[in-house]
C-alpha positions as CSV (number, residue, x, y, z in Angstrom):
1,X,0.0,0.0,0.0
2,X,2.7,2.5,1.1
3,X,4.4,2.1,-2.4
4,X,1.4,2.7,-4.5
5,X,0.0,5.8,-2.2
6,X,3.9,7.2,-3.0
7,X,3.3,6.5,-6.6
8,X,0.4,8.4,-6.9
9,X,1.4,11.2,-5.0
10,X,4.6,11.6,-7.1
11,X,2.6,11.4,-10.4
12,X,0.3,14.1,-9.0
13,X,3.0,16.4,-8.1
14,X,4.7,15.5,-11.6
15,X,1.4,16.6,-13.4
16,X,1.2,19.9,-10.4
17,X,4.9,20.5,-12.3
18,X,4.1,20.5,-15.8
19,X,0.7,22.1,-15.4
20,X,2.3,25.3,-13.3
21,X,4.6,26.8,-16.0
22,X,2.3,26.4,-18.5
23,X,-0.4,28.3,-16.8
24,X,2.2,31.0,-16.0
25,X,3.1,31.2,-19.5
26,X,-0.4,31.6,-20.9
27,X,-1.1,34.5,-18.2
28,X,1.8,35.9,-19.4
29,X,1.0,35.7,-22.8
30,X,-2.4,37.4,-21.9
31,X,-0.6,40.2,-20.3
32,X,1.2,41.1,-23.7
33,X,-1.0,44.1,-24.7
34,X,-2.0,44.6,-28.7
35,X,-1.7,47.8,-30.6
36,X,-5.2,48.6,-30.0
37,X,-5.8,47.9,-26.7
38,X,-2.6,50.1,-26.1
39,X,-4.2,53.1,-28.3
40,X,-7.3,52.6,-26.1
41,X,-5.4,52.0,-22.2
42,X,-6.4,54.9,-20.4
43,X,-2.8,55.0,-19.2
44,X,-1.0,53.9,-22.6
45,X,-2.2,55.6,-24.8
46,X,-0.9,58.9,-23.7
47,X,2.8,56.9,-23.8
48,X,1.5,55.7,-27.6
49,X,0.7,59.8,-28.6
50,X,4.0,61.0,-27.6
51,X,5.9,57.8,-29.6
52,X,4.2,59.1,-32.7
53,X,4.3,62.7,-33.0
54,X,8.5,61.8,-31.8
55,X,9.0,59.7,-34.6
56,X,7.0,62.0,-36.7
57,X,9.5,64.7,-35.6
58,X,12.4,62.5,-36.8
59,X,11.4,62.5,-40.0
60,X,9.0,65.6,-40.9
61,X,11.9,67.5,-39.7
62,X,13.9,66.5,-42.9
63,X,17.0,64.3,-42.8
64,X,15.9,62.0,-45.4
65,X,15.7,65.3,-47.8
66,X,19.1,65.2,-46.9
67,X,20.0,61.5,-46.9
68,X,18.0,60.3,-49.8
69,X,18.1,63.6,-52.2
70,X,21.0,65.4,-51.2
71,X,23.2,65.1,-54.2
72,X,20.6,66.1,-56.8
73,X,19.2,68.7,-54.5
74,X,23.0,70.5,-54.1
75,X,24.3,69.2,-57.4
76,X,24.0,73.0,-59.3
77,X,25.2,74.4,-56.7
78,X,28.0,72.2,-55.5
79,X,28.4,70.6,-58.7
80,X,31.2,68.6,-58.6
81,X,31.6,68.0,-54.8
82,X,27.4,67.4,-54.4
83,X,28.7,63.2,-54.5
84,X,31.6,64.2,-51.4
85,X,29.7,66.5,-49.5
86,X,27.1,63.3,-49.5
87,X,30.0,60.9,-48.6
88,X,30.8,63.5,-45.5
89,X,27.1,63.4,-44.9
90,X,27.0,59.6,-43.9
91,X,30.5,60.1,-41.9
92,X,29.4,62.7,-39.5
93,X,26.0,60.9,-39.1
94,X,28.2,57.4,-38.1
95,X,30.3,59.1,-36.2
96,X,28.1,61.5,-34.0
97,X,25.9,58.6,-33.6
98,X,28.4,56.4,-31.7
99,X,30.1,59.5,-30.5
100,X,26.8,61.1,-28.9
101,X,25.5,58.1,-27.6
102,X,26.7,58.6,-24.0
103,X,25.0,62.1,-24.2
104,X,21.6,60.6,-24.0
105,X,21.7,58.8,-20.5
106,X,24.2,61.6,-19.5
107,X,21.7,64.7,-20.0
108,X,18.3,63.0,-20.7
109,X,16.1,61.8,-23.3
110,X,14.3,65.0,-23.6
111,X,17.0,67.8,-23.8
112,X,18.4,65.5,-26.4
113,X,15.3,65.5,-28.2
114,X,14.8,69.4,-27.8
115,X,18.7,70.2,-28.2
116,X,18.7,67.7,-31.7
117,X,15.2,69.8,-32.9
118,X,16.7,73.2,-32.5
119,X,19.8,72.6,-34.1
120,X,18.1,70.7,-37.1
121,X,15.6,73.6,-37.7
122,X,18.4,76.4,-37.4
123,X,20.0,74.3,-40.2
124,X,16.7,74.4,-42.2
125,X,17.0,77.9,-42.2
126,X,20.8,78.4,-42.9
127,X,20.3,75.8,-46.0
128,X,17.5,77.5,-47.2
129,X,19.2,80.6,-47.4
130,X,22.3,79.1,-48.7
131,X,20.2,77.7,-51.3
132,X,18.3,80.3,-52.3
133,X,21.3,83.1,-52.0
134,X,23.2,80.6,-54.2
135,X,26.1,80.2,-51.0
136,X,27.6,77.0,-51.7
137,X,29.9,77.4,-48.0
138,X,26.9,78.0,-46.0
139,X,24.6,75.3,-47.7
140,X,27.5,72.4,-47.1
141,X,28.1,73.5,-43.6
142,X,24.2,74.1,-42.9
143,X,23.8,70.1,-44.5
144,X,26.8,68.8,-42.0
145,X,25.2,70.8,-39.1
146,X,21.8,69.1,-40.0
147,X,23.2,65.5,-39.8
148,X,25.2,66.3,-36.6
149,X,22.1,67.4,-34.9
150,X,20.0,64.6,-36.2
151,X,22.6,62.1,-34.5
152,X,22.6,63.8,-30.7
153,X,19.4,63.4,-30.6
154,X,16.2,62.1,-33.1
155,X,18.4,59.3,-34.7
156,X,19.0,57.1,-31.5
157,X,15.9,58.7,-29.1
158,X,12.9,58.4,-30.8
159,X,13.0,54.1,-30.1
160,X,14.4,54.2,-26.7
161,X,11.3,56.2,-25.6
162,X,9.2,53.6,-27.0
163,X,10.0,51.3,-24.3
164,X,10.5,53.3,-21.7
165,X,7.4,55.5,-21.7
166,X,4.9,52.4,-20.9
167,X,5.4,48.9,-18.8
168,X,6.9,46.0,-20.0
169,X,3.0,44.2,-21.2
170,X,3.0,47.5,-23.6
171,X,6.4,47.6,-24.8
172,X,6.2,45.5,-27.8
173,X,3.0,47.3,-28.9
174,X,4.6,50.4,-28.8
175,X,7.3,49.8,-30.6
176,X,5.7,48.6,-33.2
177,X,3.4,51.5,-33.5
178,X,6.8,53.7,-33.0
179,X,8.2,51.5,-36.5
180,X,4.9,51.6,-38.3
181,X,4.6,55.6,-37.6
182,X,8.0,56.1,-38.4
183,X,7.7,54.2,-41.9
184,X,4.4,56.5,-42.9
185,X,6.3,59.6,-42.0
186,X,9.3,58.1,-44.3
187,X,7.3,57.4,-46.8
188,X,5.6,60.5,-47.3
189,X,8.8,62.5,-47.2
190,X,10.2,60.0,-50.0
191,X,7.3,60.8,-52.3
192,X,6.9,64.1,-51.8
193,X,9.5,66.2,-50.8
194,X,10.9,65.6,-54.5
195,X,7.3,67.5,-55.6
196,X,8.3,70.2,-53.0
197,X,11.9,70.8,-53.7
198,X,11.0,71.0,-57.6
199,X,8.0,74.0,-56.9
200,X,9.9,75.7,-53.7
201,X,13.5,74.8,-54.3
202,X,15.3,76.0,-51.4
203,X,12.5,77.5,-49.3
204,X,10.8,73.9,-48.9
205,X,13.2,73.9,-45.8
206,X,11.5,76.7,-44.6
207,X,8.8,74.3,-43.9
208,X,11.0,71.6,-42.6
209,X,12.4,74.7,-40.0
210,X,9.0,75.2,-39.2
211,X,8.2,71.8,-38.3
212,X,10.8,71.3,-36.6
213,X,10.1,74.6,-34.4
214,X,6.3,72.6,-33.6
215,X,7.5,69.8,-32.6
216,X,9.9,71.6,-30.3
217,X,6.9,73.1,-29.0
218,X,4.9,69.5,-28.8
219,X,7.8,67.8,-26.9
220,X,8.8,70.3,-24.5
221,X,4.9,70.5,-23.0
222,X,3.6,66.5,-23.9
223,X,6.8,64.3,-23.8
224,X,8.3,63.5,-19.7
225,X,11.5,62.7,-19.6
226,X,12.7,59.1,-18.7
227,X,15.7,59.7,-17.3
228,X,16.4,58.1,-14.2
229,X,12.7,56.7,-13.9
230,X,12.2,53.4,-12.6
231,X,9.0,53.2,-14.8
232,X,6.7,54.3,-16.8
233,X,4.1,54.9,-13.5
234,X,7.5,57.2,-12.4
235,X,7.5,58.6,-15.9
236,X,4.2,59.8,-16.2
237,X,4.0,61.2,-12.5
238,X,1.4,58.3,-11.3
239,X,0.9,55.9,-8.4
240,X,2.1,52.9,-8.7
241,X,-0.3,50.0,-10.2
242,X,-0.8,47.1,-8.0
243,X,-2.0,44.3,-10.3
């Protein structure tokens, strides 16, 4: 009798064992939060707003004008150094990337952010007028400003704050709305900053200064800052959910 009462108690606890982990699993699975029930949290979805108008800001404030077009757009008035001033273009990018990257946990997410829009709409405006006014000096150094500024800031921020504005059940959700927003916005600069350029020529970056001046605006009042915050309850300035 002893033998068989052990036998059966082992084989319960054996079936306890392989029962438990999968039941943990599946809650966790049911944690995982989806792309619309993040747009609709009453918490999240405030996390999900500032994720999209950031990457919006990365690209509505022009680098791919600069990345993708950059030679044909200088190429009259830099003629033959258009192709170097684009291979100088893609070195300072690289190298203030990895460069700058300390700066971001060093001074916060934000003033990155801020510091990055300010110096990318100031170039907008030096560009335009170097275009317009025919300055070839004052375009190139206005284009190598632009990159620099993109790099301290809206190249490596934009998807860090993805995952650090909401909890770790909304963090996949939110970087994939983060990717999809930021493919839209690149999509629509590919397709029709060409149109622009051709009817505005230099004083399309006007509008790409002027972008960059709202988003400014829209960061500094919507977007917290994440540095140094435990998480996203921290972030956002609330109490701390007790599931």
């Amino acid at each position: 009798m002893g033998p068989t009462n052990n036998t059966a108690e082992e084989e319960q606890t054996l079936l306890s064992n392989e029962g438990g982990p999968q039941i943990n699993k599946q809650s966790g699975n049911e944690e995982k939060l989806s792309i619309m029930q993040v747009l609709r949290h009453p918490e999240y979805k405030s996390a999900a707003i500032a994720v999209i108008m950031v990457m919006l800001a990365q690209q509505f404030s022009g680098i791919n004008s600069i990345v993708m077009y950059g030679v044909s757009l200088l190429a009259t008035l830099l003629e033959s150094n258009s192709a170097l001033l684009n291979l100088a273009v893609s070195a300072v990018n690289i190298i203030v990337t990895a460069g700058g990257a300390p700066l971001v946990d060093k001074l916060g997410r934000k003033t990155c952010l801020l510091n990055s829009l300010a110096g990318m709409g100031i170039s907008s405006l030096l560009l335009a007028i170097g275009i317009i006014k025919s300055i070839p000096v004052l375009s190139a150094v206005a284009v190598l400003l632009f990159v620099a500024s993109f790099g301290l800031g809206l190249g490596p921020v934009p998807f860090i704050l993805a995952s650090e504005l909401v909890g770790s059940d909304a963090a996949d959700a939110t970087q994939s709305i983060a990717l999809a927003a930021n493919w839209i916005a690149t999509f629509i600069v590919a397709q029709f900053f060409p149109l622009a350029s051709a009817k505005l020529h230099g004083k399309v970056y006007f509008i790409f200064a002027a972008l960059s001046a709202f988003f400014f605006a829209f960061i500094s009042w919507y977007v917290p800052e994440t540095k140094g915050k435990k998480n996203a309850d921290e972030v956002w300035g609330r109490e701390r959910r007790v599931d």
